[in-house]
Every structure is written in C-alpha cells, then in structure tokens.
C-alpha positions as CSV (number, residue, x, y, z in Angstrom):
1,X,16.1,36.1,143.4
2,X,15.0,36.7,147.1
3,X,11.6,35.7,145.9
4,X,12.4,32.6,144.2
5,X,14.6,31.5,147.2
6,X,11.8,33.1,150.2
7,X,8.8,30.7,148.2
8,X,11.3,28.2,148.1
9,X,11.7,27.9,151.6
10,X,7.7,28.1,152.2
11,X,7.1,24.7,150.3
12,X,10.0,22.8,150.5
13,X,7.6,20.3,152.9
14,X,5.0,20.6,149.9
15,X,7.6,19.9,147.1
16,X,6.4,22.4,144.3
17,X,6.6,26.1,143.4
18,X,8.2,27.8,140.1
19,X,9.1,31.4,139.4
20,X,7.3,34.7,137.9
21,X,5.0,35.2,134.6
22,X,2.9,38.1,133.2
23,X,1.4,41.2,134.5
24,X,-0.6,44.3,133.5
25,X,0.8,47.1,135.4
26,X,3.6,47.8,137.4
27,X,4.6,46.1,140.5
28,X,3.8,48.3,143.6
29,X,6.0,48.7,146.3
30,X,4.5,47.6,149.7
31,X,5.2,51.3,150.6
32,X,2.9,52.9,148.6
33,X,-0.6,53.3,148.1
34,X,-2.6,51.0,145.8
35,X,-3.0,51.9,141.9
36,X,-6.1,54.4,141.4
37,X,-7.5,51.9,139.1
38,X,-7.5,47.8,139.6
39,X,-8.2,46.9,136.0
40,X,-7.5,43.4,135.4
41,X,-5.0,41.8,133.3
42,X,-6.9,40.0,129.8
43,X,-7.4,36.5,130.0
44,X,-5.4,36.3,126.7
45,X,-2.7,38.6,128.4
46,X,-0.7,35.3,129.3
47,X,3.0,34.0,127.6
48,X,2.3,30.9,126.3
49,X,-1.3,32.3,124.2
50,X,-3.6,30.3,125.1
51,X,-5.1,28.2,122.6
52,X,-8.8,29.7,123.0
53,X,-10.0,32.8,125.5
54,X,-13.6,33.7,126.3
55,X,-13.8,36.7,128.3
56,X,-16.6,38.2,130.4
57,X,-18.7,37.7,133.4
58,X,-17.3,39.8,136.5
59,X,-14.2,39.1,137.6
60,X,-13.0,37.4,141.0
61,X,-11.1,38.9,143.7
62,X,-8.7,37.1,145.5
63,X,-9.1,38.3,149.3
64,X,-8.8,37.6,153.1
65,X,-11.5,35.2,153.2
66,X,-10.3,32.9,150.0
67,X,-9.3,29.5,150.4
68,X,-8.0,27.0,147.7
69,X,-10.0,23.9,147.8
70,X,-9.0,20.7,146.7
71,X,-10.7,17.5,145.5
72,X,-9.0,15.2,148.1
73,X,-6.4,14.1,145.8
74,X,-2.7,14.0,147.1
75,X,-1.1,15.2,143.7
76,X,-4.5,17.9,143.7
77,X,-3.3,19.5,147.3
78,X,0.5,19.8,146.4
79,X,-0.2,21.8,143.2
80,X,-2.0,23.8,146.1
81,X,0.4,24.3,148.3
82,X,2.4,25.3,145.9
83,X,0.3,27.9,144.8
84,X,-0.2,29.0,147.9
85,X,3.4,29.1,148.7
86,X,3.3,32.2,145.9
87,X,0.1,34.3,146.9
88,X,0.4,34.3,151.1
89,X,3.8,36.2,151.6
90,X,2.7,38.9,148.8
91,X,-0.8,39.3,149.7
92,X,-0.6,38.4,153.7
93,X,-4.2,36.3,153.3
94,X,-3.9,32.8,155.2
95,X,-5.8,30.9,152.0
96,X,-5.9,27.7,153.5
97,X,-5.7,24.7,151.3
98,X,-8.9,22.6,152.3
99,X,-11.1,19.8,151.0
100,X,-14.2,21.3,152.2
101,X,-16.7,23.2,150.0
102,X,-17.6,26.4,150.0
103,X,-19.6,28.7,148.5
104,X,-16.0,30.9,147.1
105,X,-12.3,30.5,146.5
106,X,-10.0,29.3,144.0
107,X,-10.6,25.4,143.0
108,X,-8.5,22.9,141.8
109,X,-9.7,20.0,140.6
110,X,-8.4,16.6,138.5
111,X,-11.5,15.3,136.2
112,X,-11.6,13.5,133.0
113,X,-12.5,15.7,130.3
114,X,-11.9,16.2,126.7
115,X,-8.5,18.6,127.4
116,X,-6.2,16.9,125.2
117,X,-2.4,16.1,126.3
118,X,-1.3,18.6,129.1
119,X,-4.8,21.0,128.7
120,X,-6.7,22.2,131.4
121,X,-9.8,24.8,131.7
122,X,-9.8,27.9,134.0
123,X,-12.7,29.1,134.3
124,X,-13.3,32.8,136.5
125,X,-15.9,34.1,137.8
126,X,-17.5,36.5,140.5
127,X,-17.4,33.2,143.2
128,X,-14.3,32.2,142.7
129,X,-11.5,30.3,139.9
130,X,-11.5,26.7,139.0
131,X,-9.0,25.3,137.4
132,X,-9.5,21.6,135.9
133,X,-6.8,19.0,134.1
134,X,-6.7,15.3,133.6
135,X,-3.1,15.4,135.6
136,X,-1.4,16.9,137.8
137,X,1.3,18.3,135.2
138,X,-1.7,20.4,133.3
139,X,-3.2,21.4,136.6
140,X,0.1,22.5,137.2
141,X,0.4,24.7,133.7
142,X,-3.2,25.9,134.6
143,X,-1.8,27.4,137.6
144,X,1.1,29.1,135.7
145,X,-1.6,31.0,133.9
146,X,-3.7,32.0,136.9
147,X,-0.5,33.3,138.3
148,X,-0.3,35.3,135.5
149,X,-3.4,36.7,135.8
150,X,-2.8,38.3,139.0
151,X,-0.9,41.5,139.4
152,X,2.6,41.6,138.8
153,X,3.2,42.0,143.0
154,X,2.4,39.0,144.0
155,X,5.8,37.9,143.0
156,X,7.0,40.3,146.0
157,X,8.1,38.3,149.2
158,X,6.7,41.1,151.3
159,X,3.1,41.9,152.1
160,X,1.7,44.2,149.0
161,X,-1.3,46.3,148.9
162,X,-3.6,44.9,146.6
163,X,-6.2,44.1,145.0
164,X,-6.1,41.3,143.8
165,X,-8.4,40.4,140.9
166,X,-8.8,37.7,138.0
167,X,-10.5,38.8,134.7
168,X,-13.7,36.8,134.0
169,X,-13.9,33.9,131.3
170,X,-12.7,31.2,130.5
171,X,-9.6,29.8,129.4
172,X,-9.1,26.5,127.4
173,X,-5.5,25.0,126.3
174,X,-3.1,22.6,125.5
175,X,0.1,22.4,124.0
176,X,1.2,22.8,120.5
177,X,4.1,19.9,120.7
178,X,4.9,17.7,123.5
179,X,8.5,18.2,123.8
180,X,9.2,22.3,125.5
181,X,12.7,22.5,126.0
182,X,15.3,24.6,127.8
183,X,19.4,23.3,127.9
184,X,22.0,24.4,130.2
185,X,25.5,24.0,129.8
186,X,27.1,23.5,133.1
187,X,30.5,22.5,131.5
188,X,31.7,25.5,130.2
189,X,31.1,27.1,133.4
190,X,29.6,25.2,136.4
191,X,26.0,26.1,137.8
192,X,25.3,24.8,141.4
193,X,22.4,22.7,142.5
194,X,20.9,25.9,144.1
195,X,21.9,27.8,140.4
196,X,20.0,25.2,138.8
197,X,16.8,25.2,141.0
198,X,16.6,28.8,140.1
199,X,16.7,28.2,136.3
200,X,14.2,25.5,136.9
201,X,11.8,28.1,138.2
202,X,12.1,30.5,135.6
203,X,11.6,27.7,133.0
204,X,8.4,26.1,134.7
205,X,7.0,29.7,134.9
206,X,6.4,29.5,131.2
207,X,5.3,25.8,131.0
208,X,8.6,24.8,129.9
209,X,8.2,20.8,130.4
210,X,12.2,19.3,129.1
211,X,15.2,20.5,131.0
212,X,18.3,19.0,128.9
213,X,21.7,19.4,131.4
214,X,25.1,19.3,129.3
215,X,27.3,17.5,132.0
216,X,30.4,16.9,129.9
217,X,32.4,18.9,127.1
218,X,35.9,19.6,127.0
219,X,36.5,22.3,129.5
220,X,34.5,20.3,132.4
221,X,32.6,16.9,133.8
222,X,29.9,17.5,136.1
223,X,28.9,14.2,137.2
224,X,30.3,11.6,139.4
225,X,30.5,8.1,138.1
226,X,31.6,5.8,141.1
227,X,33.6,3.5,138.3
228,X,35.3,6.1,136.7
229,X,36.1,8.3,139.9
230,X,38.6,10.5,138.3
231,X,36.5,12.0,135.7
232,X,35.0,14.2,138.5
233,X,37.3,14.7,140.7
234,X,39.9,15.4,137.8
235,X,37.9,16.4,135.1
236,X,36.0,18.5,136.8
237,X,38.1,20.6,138.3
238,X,38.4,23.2,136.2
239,X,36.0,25.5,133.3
240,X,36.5,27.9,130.6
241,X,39.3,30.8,131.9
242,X,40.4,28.3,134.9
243,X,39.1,28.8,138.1
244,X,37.8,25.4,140.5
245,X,35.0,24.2,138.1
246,X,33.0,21.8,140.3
247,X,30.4,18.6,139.6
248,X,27.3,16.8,140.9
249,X,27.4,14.2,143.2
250,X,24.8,11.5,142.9
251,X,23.0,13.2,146.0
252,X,23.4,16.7,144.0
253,X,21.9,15.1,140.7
254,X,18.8,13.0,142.1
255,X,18.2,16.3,144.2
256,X,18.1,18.5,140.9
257,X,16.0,15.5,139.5
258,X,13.5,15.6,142.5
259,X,13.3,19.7,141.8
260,X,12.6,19.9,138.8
261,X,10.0,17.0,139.3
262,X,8.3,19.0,141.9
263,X,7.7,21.7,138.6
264,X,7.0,18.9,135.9
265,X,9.7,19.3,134.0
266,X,12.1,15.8,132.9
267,X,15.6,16.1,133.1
268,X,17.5,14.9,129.7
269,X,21.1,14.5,130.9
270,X,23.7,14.9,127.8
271,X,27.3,12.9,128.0
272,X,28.6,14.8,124.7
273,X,30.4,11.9,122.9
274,X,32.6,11.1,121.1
275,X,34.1,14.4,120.4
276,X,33.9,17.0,123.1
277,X,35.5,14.6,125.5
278,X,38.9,16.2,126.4
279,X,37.9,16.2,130.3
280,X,37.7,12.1,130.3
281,X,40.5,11.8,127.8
282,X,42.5,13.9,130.5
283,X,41.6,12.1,133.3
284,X,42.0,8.5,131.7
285,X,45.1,8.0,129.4
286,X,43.8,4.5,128.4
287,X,40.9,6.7,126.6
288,X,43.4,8.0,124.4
289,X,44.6,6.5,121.1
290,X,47.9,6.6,122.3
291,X,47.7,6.0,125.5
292,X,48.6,9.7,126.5
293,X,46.3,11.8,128.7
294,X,46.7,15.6,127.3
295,X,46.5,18.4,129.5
296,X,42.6,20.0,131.0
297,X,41.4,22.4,129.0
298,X,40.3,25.6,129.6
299,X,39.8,27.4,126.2
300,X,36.6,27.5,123.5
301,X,37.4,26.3,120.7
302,X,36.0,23.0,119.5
303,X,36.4,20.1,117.3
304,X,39.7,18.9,118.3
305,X,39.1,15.6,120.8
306,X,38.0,12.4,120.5
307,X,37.2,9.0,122.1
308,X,39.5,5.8,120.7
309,X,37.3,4.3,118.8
310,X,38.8,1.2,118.0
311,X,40.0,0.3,121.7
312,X,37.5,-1.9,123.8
313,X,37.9,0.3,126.8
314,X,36.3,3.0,125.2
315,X,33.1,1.0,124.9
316,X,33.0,-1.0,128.8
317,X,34.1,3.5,129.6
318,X,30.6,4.5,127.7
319,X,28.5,1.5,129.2
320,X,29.4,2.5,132.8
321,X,28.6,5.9,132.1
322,X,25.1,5.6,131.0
323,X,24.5,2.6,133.2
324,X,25.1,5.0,136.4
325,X,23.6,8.2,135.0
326,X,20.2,6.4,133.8
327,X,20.4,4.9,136.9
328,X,20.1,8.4,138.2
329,X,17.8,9.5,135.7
330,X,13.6,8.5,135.4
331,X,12.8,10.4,132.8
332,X,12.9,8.6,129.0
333,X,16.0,10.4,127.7
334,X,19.4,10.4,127.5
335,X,21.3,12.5,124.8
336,X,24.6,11.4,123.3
337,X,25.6,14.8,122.0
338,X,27.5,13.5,118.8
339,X,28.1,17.3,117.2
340,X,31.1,18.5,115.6
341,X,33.2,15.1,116.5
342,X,35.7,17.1,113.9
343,X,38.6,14.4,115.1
344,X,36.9,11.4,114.2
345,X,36.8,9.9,111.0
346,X,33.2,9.6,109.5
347,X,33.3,6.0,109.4
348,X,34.2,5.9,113.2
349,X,31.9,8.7,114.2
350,X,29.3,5.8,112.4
351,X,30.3,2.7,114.1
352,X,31.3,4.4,117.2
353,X,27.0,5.7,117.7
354,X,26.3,1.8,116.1
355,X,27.7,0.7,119.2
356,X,26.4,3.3,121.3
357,X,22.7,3.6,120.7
358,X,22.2,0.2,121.8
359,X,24.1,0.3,125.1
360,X,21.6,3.4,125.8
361,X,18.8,0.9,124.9
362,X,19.7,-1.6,127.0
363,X,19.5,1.1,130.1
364,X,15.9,1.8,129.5
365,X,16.6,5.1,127.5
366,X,15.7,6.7,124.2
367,X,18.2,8.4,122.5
368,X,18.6,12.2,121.7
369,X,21.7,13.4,119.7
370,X,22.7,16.5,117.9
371,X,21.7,16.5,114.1
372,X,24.7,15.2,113.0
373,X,23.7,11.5,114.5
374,X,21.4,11.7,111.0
375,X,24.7,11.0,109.1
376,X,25.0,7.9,111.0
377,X,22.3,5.1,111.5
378,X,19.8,7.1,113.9
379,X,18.2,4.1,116.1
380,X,14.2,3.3,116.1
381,X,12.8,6.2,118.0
382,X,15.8,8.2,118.6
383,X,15.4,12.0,118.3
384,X,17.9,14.7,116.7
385,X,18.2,18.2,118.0
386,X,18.7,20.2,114.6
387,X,21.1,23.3,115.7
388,X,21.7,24.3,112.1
389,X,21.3,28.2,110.9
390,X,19.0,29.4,108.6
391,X,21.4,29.2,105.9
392,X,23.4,25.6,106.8
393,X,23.6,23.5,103.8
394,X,21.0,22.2,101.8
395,X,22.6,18.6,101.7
396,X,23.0,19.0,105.8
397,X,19.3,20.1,105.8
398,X,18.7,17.4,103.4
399,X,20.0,14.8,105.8
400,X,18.0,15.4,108.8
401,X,15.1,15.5,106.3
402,X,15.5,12.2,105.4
403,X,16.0,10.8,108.5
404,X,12.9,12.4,109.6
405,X,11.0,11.1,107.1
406,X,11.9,7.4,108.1
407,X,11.0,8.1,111.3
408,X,13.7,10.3,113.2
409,X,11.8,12.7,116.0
410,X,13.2,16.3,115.6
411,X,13.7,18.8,118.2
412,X,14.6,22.2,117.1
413,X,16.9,24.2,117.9
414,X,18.1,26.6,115.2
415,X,21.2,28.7,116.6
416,X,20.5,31.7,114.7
417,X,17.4,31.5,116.4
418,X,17.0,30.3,119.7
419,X,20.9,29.7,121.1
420,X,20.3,32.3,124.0
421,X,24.2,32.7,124.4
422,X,23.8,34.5,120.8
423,X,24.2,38.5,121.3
424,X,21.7,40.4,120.7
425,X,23.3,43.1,118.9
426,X,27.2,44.1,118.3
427,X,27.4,45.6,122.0
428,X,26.0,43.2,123.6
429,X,28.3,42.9,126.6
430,X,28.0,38.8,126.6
431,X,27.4,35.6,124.4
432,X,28.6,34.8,121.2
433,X,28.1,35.6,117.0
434,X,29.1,33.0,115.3
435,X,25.7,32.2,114.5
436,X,24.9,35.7,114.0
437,X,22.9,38.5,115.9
438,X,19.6,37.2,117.7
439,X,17.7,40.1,118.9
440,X,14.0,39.2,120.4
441,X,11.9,39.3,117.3
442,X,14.3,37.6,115.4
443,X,14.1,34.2,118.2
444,X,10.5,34.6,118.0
445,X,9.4,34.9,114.9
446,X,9.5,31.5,113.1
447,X,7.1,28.5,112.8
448,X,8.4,25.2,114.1
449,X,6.3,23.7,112.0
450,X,7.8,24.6,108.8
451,X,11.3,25.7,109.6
452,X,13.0,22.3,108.0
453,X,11.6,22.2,104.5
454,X,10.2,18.5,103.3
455,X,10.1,17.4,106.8
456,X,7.2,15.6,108.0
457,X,4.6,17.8,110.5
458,X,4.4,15.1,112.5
459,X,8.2,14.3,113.0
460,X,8.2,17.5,114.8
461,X,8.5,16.8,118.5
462,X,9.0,20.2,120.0
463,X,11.6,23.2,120.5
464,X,14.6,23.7,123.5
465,X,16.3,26.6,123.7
466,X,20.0,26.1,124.0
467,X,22.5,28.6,127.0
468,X,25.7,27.5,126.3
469,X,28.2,29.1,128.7
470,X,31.4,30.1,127.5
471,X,30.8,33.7,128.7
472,X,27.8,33.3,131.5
473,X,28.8,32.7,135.0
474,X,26.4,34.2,137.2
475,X,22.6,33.9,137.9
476,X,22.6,37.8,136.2
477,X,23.9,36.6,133.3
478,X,21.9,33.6,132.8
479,X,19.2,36.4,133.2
480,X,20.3,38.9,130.8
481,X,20.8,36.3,128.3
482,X,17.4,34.0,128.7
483,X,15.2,37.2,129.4
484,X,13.4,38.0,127.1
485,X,14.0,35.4,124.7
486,X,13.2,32.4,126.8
487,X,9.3,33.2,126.8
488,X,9.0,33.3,122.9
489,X,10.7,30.3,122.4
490,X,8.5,28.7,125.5
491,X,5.2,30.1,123.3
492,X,6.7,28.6,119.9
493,X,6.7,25.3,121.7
494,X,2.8,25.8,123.3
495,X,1.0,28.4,121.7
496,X,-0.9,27.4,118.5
497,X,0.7,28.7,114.7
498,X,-2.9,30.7,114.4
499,X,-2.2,32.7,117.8
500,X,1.7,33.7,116.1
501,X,2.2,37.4,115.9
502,X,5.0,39.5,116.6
503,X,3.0,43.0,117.2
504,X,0.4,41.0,119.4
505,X,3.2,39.1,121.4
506,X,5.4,42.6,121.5
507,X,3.1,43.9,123.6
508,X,2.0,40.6,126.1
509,X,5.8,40.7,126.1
510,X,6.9,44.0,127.5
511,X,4.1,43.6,130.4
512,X,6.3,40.9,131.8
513,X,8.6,43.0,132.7
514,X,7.6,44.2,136.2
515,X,6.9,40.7,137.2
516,X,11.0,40.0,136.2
517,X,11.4,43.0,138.4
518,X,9.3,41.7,141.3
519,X,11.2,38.4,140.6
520,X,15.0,39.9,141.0
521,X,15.2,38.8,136.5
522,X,18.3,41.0,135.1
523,X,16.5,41.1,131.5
524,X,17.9,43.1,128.5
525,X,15.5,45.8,127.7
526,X,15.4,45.5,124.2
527,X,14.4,48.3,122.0
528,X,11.7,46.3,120.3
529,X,10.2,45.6,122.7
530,X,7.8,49.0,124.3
531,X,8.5,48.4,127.6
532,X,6.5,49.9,131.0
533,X,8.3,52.9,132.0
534,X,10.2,52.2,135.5
C-alpha cells in the first residue's frame, strides 16, 4: 500500500498512475546487493498474453541517463508522467519527460496505425523502448506491459539496486472484448474514496478498462441525491453487522470518477432496483406499499424487499435518482441491478423495468442489468450481466440466450467462476459458497466465448469480475480475495482464446507474486499455483 499511496502523491499534478504487474525474480531489498545475474523478464512474461510476441535483438537498459520522450501531445506527456511517477522513486534516475529527441530512452508516441481498438506496439531494443497507440487509453495499456517488463522492484518506493533491463522484441496487442470489468460492492460494507483509488490501481495494472460501483442494496446507500436527502444520511448509516456505514458525496463520487479516468477505466454506477432496496424503503415510508418504513437492515440474506410498484412516487423516486447520478457520471452506463427482486410479482418486476429503461434513456445512458432483466423486455442496446452457475437452469440459460440472440449485449459473470467473494477452499477464512468453491484454476479456466451455449459470439461484450462484501472490510481482504484471481479473469477478457492455457498462465502467474509483495498485495498463496520461494 505505501507504494500505491507514495506514487500517488508523485503525480497527483500529472493525474495518472496505477498499481503493480509481473516480474521475473524476486524483489530485492534496497539493502542488499544486486542479483548475480540480470536476466530479463520474456516479452510474453506479461498478464494479460499478449496477442503476438517477437523476441530478440539485445535488450535495453533503463539507466541514469534515460529520458522518456514525448511527441508533443498533451494526453502523450501525462501517460509520461505517470510512468515516470513509477520508475524515479524505485530506481533514483531523474528520467525527465521531454519533447526533444535523442539518440536513447523510452518513447511514447500517438500514431495512426493498423492496432485495432485499444492495441498498441512496444517495440525494445539496445537504444531504447517505444511504445505506439492510436489513443491515449492503449498508450496507456502499452505502458502496463513495459512496467511489467521491468523487475519486480521498481514497485519499491525506496531507491533499489538495479539493473534495470527490458527484453528485446516486439510486442503487438489488442483486446479480446471491449468490455474488462471489475465490480465492487460498497453497500455491504462501505469502501472510502481513498479504498477505492486503491482498487482502481490494482485493476488498471492488468488493463482492466470497466469499474461497475454497487451503491445501493439493502444493508447500505452510498450516494447522496440532493432530492432524496435521507437516503444517505439515513440509509446509509449503517452495513452488514452494524457499525457507521458511510456514502459518497457528490464531491466524493466525481473525485472517484476523475481517478479512475486518470487510469482509463469508466465508472458504471449500479442503483440495484427494484428488489434490494430496503435502505430507501427505510428512509422513505411513502416507498412502501403500505406506507410503513421498516427497520435498516444489517443482515445477508436477500430476496425480501421491494419498491411499490403501482404507486407514482416510486417512479418521480427512480427518475431523480438516475437524473442526479448520470449527472455525475460520463461514462455510457448505468446498471439497474434487477436480480433476485424475490418480492415482486413477475408481472411487476416486468412493467416496473418497462418504465424504467426509458427514464435511464432519457438521461443519456445505456442500460446494464443482472440477467434476470432478460425475463422482462430488455431495451434496444441494453446489456445483461449473466451471474448464473455452471449448472443454473437450462430454461434460465435459455432465456438470456434468446435475448442475446435479438440483440441483448452480455457481460459475464458466472459466480462459480469469477464472484471473487467465493472461497477458495472449505478453510478459507473469508467469502462465501453458495456458489461453490473457486480456487484459481477453476476462475481461470473457461472460454468467454463459449460459456452460454447457442449464444451469438458476437453478443459477447466482455467479462467483470464481481467482490461482493458481506465478509470483506479491509483493503487486506479485498487483497486476499481479488489476488490471484483478479489477473486471470483480466486475461479472459484481453488475451486471445489461442494464448489460453492453464500450465503456461500457472507459471506467468506465480512470478507476480514479488511484485504484490513490492506492492503491499495480501494474496492467497494458492497451492496451484508454484510460487517463488520468499
């Protein structure tokens, strides 16, 4: 953590800068001496794969006299400073960000070029490392990689010995799906901004482009809404267990917003409706019904709330809500939750998202819902999040089929799969089982492509791995639980199907691990996983 939050603090003024990736060896104390050799780490030694590696040619050696040079642009030079915001405090070399030439360095550069959406070219060599995109997002990724390409210390916020060296070759990629996805449940337990930012890093690390914020569920609602003032200050005020809870002002939301711009990644904020709602039914009786507010909530079980769907109010409740959160919110989305609205009759839970969808619609957003919004009348472009199990119904499966078939986007996220609050085995000391035991190889080792029999390829947007947080209330547990099953999902979502193997990925896997160390990541060690000695 003292990392994250030391590079943090070196470009703020620059307004980028992520969190840790993949190494070779060991990180190195600043105490000791350098390793006897300075091998370095494969160009295809990276999490995402890369879509294509060429190795060879001698390698480059980042040193005293580099310097990052940009093309002039202003979106070129703060992918720069952000870079260097990582490599000065670990390697103690000034590397000046400069648009002047030279006959060395590392080079970033934005140039037309057939990369496809989100690629970029790294290219290494004995003068230096150029990295090349369309945009500034995939200059961004590119940089991801070249950070993974350097030893595991330069993660350190203290001055390490060295070397320094990038393996010669070139690297071209792009992403397998558009949509790479992380969720966070800050209901069940509240995250603060500075939680968040942290989480942010660790997502953009591994090119990670969707972060998808649950701000409201029974237990807790995280965001003010200046019309409906008591739904924060109320019902927010407490979480799962009891304790204060807490929410996001409007200054606290744009400034996660702005953050997790600074890293390319789009905030999709999620009002779970219209089950899940107990914290506004508390805080407004007229919600209710009957006109009765029950009691906050501070339990896990699910299913048994619900909005009035037959009273007005309910409707001018939901049009203030999204109004003032995508007001809040530039990127496209905004989900609508819609899972296990258990309380609500099925021809409610139908004409209460008939009236919805188009309310979200009016405010400029697409839709995202859980996969139950397929057994309503999914609106023109809207996209379901399929959190079903292997084993879930055929005639549920069937459903989400058929919606993708007439044109329904899907984003998966299978919770015997990739729910990271899952335990990984019976001891596991957190998370949950209900969907089953997820141990590393079991999240990794499935192909988006063909997990949903019958569904179009092409209605296959992307992946997002879900932390819900019934049990997780520190930054080490948000660790333990993400690491290391947050990087296969992350390569799922990039990597190409051809590049998909467990024994290969084992391996690029475990040689992450002194990077998390360098970084301050609690990770489970799993035991499939052959893991560096420490």
């Amino acid at each position: 953590m003292a990392r994250i939050l030391g590079s943090l603090l070196l470009v703020a003024a620059a307004g980028a800068f992520t969190a840790g990736a993949t190494p070779a060896t060991p990180a190195t104390p600043a105490a000791s001496k350098p390793a006897p050799h300075s091998a370095p780490t494969p160009l295809g030694q990276v999490i995402p794969a890369p879509a294509s590696v060429t190795a060879g040619g001698s390698p480059y050696r980042v040193t005293r006299d580099t310097a990052i040079r940009v093309d002039g642009s202003r979106e070129t030079r703060r992918v720069a400073d952000y870079l260097a915001g990582i490599l000065r405090p670990s390697t103690g070399y000034r590397l000046p960000v400069t648009t002047h030439g030279g006959p060395e360095g590392i080079r970033l550069r934005l140039a037309e070029g057939p990369f496809g959406a989100e690629g970029y070219r790294l290219h290494s060599g004995r003068d230096g490392v150029t990295l090349t995109a369309a945009e500034p997002a995939d200059l961004f990724h590119a940089v991801q990689t070249l950070r993974q390409l350097l030893p595991a210390a330069v993660e350190r916020d203290t001055v390490q010995p060295g070397p320094w060296p990038v393996a010669g070759g070139t690297v071209t990629d792009r992403p397998r799906y558009a949509y790479r996805g992380a969720m966070l449940d800050v209901s069940r337990h509240f995250f603060t901004v500075a939680q968040v930012k942290r989480y942010i890093d660790q997502l953009a690390l591994y090119k990670i482009n969707e972060l998808h914020l649950h701000l409201s569920d029974d237990q807790g609602w995280r965001i003010a809404i200046d019309s409906w003032p008591r739904l924060a200050a109320y019902g927010g005020s407490t979480q799962v267990g009891g304790g204060a809870g807490g929410f996001y002002t409007k200054a606290d939301y744009r400034e996660i917003v702005r953050y997790a711009a600074s890293r390319y990644l789009e905030v999709v904020p999620e009002i779970d409706l219209p089950g899940h709602t107990n914290a506004a039914l508390a805080s407004y009786a007229g919600l209710n019904c009957d006109g009765t507010a029950p009691p906050l909530y501070t339990g896990t079980e699910v299913g048994f709330s619900s909005l009035c769907v037959g009273k007005p109010v309910t409707y001018d409740f939901v049009d203030d809500v999204v109004r003032e959160l995508a007001a809040l919110t530039p990127g496209r989305y905004l989900h609508i939750g819609g899972d296990e609205a258990h309380s609500t009759p099925h021809a409610d839970y139908v004409a209460f998202m008939d009236r919805v969808q188009p309310i979200v619609a009016k405010y400029g957003k697409t839709v995202i819902g859980w996969h139950q919004l397929t057994g309503a009348h999914p609106a023109a472009g809207a996209l379901a999040q399929y959190w079903g199990l292997d084993d879930t119904a055929a005639d549920e499966k069937a459903q989400v089929v058929e919606a993708a078939r007439h044109g329904t986007g899907l984003i998966l996220s299978p919770a015997d799969r990739v729910y990271l609050d899952m335990k990984y085995t019976e001891d596991t000391r957190l998370g949950q089982d209900w969907a089953g035991l997820v141990e590393v190889r079991r999240s990794y080792d499935w192909d988006p492509g063909t997990y949903l029999a019958g569904a179009p390829g092409a209605a296959v947007r992307g992946v997002e791995a879900p932390l819900w947080t019934e049990t997780i209330v520190t930054d080490a547990d948000l660790d333990y639980m993400a690491f290391p099953r947050l990087p296969g999902v992350a390569e799922l979502g990039w990597s190409p199907a051809a590049t998909h193997s467990w024994a290969a990925y084992k391996a690029r896997l475990a040689a992450q691990a002194p990077r998390w160390d360098a970084l301050g990541i609690a990770y489970y060690r799993s035991p499939q996983v052959p893991w560096p000695a420490k």
